[in-house]
Steps between C-alpha positions, in 0.01 A plus 500: 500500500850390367610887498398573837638161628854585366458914593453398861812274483695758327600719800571205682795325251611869528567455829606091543753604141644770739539258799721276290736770452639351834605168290734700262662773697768378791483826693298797568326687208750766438391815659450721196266218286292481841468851483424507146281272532313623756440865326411277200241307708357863656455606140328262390204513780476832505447481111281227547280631788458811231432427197303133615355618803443837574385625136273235449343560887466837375338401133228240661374796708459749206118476581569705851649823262715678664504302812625209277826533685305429854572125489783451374607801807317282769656156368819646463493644869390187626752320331826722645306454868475136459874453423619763760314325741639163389844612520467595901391110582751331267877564396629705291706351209773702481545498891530123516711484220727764664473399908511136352572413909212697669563712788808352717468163258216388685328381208560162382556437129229314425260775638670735284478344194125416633442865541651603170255279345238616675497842434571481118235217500250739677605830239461256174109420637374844319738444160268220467182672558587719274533202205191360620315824498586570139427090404211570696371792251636304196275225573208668538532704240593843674725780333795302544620242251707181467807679415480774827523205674771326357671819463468554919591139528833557330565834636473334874715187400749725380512656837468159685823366318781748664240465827551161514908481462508772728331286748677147423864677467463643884371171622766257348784786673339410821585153497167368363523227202464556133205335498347619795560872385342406179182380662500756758551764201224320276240503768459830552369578188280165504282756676427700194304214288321405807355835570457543156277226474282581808433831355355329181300318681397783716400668135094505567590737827800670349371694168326778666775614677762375258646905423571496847639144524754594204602825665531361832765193299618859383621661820615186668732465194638875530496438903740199443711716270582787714480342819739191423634476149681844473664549820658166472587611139645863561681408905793692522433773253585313195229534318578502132509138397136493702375781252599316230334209577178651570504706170552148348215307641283837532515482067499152477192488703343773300631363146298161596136630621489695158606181259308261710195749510522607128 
């Protein structure tokens, strides 16, 4: 129980350790690390939602043959929809970090920084269905082990730290405390233990359908990716320092589900 306390915590610290970044740095992240770090985030989901979610989707439904790729397909699907539907009620990151004033600076700063919460709060709820889901097979002995887990854990705190200074960095620029960017930051990834833990305890229900539970953590991930990470990272054409990055985390990523899963 001690492994999967700490792996539900671990994407969390990724996050709150990112939020801090707003104690050390006196003025905006520098353009080209946010970038950077924003590719680097990107790869490392996109690695993740492969090689931890997707494939082993796919290898729990080897009994269906050569329909083995159905559920992962449908979870997958389900997973984009859920997102794209989730960004149309709820603000985009990048657009409130942008407009930081709303239309004709109607909205008040503490609704900003309320709605920038909000929605990252709201994307982070299927990072941690995803940990939970693979916790959730660990513990019940299903194809996935102890150290898929840990190694998803990682690969989402990795992501969560540049998340999280990205998030505290904007907030302190628009007037907001140290602290209170800190705890704004930190919160939004308090999310990802919580639903975690719900789907563990959701486990009796869950484990029939848990190939499409992993693929459906799978698309949301990729959703996320494309839909707010990159165009952030590549505005403006300049796109090179964002490739970079996302090569990085992409290996990274990669480099840690085959050591943890060896």
């Amino acid at each position: 129980m001690s492994i999967t306390f700490f792996g539900l915590l671990i994407p969390f610290l990724g996050t709150m350790f990112g939020s801090a970044c707003v104690f050390f740095m006196k003025r905006e992240m520098n353009d080209s690390v946010q970038r950077a770090l924003l590719g680097f985030a990107g790869g490392v989901m996109i690695a993740a939602s492969v090689w931890s979610l997707l494939i082993p989707a796919m290898e729990m439904s080897q009994p269906l043959g050569k329909l083995a790729f159905l559920p992962a397909l449908i979870g997958f699907a389900l997973g984009v929809i859920f997102l794209f539907i989730l960004d149309k009620i709820t603000p985009h990151l990048h657009a409130v970090a942008q407009n930081p004033e709303g239309p004709k600076g109607s909205v008040s700063k503490i609704s900003r920084t309320m709605m920038l919460v909000f929605a990252v709060t709201l994307h982070n709820i299927p990072e941690g269905m995803a940990v939970g889901v693979v916790f959730a097979s660990f513990l019940n002995g299903g194809a996935l082990s102890s150290a898929d887990a840990i190694a998803l854990s990682l690969g989402i705190a990795i992501q969560n730290f540049p998340e999280g200074a990205i998030i505290s960095m904007p907030l302190k620029s628009e007037g907001n405390g140290k602290v209170k960017s800190f705890i704004y930051g930190t919160l939004t990834g308090a999310v990802e233990p919580v639903a975690a833990l719900i789907t563990i305890l959701l486990t009796s229900l869950i484990l029939p359908f848990l190939p499409y539970l992993l693929s459906f953590a799978a698309g949301a991930m990729v959703y996320v990716v494309v839909e707010e990470l990159l165009p952030e990272a590549t505005r403006e054409e300049k796109t090179d320092i964002c490739t970079i990055g996302f090569a990085l985390g992409f290996a990274l990523m990669m480099v840690l589900d085959v050591v943890f899963s060896a």
